[in-house]
C-alpha positions as CSV (number, residue, x, y, z in Angstrom):
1,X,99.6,108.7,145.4
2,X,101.0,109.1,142.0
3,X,100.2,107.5,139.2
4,X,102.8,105.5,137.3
5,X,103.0,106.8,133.6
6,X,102.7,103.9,131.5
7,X,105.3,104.1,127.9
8,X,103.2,103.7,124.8
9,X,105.7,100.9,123.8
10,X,104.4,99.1,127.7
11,X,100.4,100.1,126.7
12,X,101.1,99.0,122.8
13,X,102.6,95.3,124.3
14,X,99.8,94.7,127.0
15,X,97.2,95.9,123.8
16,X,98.4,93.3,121.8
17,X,98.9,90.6,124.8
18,X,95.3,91.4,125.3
19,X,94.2,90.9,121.7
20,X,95.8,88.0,121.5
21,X,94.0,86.3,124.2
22,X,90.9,87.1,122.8
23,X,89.1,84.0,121.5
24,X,86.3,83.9,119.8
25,X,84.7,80.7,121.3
26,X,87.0,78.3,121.7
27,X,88.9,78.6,118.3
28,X,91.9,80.2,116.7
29,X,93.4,83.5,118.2
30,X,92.5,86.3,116.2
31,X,95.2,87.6,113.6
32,X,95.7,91.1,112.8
33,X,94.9,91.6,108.5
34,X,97.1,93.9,106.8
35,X,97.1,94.9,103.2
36,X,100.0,95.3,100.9
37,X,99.3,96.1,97.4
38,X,96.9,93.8,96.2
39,X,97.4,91.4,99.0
40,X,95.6,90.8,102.1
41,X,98.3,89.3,104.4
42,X,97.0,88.1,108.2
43,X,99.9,87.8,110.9
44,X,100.2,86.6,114.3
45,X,100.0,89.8,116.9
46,X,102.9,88.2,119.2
47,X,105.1,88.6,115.8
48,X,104.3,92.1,115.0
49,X,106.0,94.4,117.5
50,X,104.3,97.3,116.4
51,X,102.0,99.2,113.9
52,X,102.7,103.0,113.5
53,X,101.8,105.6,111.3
54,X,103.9,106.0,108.1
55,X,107.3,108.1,109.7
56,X,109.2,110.4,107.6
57,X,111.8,108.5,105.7
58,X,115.8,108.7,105.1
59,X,116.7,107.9,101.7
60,X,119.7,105.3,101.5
61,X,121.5,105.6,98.1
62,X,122.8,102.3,96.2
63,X,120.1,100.1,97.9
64,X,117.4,97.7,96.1
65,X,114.0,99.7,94.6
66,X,111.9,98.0,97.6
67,X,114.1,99.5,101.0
68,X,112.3,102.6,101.0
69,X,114.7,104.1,103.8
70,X,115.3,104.5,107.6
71,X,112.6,105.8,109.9
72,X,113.2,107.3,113.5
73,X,110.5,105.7,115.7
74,X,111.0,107.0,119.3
75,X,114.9,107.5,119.2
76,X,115.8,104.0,117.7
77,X,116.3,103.6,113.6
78,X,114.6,101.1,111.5
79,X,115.2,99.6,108.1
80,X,112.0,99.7,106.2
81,X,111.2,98.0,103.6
82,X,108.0,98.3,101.2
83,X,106.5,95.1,101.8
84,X,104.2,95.0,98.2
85,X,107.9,96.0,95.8
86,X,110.1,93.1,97.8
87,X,107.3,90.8,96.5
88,X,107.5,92.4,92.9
89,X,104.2,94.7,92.8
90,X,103.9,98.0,93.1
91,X,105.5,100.3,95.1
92,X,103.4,101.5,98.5
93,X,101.8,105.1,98.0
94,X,102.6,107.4,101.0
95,X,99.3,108.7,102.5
96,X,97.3,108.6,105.7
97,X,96.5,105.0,105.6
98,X,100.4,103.6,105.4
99,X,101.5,101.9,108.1
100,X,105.0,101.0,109.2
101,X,104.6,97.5,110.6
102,X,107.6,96.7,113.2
103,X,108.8,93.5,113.1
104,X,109.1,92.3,116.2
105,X,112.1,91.2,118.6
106,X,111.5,87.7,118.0
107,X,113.0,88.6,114.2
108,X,116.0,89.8,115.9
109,X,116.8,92.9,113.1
110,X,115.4,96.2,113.2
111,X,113.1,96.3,110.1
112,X,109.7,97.4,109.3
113,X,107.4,96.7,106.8
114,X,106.0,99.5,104.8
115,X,101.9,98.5,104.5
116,X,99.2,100.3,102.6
117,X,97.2,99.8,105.8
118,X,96.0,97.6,108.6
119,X,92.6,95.8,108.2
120,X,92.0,94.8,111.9
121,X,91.6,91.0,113.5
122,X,90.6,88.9,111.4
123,X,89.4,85.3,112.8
124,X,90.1,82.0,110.5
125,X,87.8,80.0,112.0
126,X,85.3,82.4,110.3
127,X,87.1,81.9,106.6
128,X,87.5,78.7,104.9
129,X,90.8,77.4,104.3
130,X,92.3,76.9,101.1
131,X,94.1,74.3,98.8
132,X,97.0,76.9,97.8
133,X,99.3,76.2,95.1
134,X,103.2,75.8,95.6
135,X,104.7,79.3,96.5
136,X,108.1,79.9,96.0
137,X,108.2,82.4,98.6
138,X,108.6,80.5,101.7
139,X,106.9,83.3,104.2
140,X,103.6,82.6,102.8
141,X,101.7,80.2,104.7
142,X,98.2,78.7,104.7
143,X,95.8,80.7,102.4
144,X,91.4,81.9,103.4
145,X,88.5,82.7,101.8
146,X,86.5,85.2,103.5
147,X,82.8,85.5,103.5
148,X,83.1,88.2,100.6
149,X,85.7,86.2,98.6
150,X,88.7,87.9,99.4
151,X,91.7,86.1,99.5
152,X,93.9,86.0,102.6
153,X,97.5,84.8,103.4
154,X,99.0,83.9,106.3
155,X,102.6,86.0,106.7
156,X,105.6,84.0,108.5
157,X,107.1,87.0,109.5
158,X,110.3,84.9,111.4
159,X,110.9,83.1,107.6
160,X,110.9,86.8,105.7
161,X,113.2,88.0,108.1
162,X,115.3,84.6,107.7
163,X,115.8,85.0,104.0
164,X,118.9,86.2,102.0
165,X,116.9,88.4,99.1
166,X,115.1,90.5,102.4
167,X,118.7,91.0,104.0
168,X,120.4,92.2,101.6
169,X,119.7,95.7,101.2
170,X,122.5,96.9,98.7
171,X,122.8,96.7,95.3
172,X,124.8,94.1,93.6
């Protein structure tokens, strides 16, 4: 009998349906920890439709500093935008730790963020939370301590993709 080839977009969703359910004790699910300049981000895995490797990039003239271009992942074209120079640091070096982080479907554009690299799952319950100043930027949520000091922030990936500054691409 033959066996029925699974598409690395099929293995890549049951992964992360799989990561998600993983618990440790009874707790929070773990989130997957990303950096992006100097920030440590955490995100949900059911938000994050994908992490790939850093894909050769299209330039697109007369657009903002931060959209770095259009990558071909797997036939379909992405917007991506460096996730660090939308938030006013510096621009993402290209190397063999960047990674494109596709937003998933529940964002309803075709966008990914451009990531220095991924970190791996993180649990909260093993961080302490924080009292976290007033941020203006409304896809920050609640804020960690990790064992080692570090702080972490919890991305809203649906509010990013919501807001008018991330949609428009084009200069003014």
């Amino acid at each position: 009998m033959a066996k029925r080839k699974l598409s690395l977009r099929e293995f890549q969703e049951g992964l992360v349906q799989r990561l998600s359910s993983a618990r440790s004790g009874v707790g929070a699910p773990a989130l997957l920890g990303v950096q992006a300049g100097g920030d440590l981000w955490l995100l949900d895995l059911a938000d994050a439709g994908e992490i790939v490797p850093l894909q050769p990039l299209t330039g697109v003239p007369l657009t903002k500093p931060w959209f770095s271009g259009i990558a071909n992942i797997r036939g379909v074209l992405y917007g991506v935008v460096d996730f660090s120079a939308f938030q006013g640091g510096e621009a993402t070096p290209p190397n063999a730790d960047s990674r494109l982080l596709i937003l998933g479907a529940r964002a309803g554009i075709n966008c990914a963020l451009l990531v220095n690299r991924t970190l791996g799952l993180r649990n909260v319950e093993q961080m302490s939370p924080q009292e976290a100043a007033p941020d203006a930027r409304p896809w920050v949520g609640a804020q960690y301590l990790d064992d080692e000091g570090a702080l972490w922030k919890r991305l809203n990936l649906r509010s990013l993709a919501a807001q008018p500054d991330f949609l428009e691409i084009g200069l003014a």
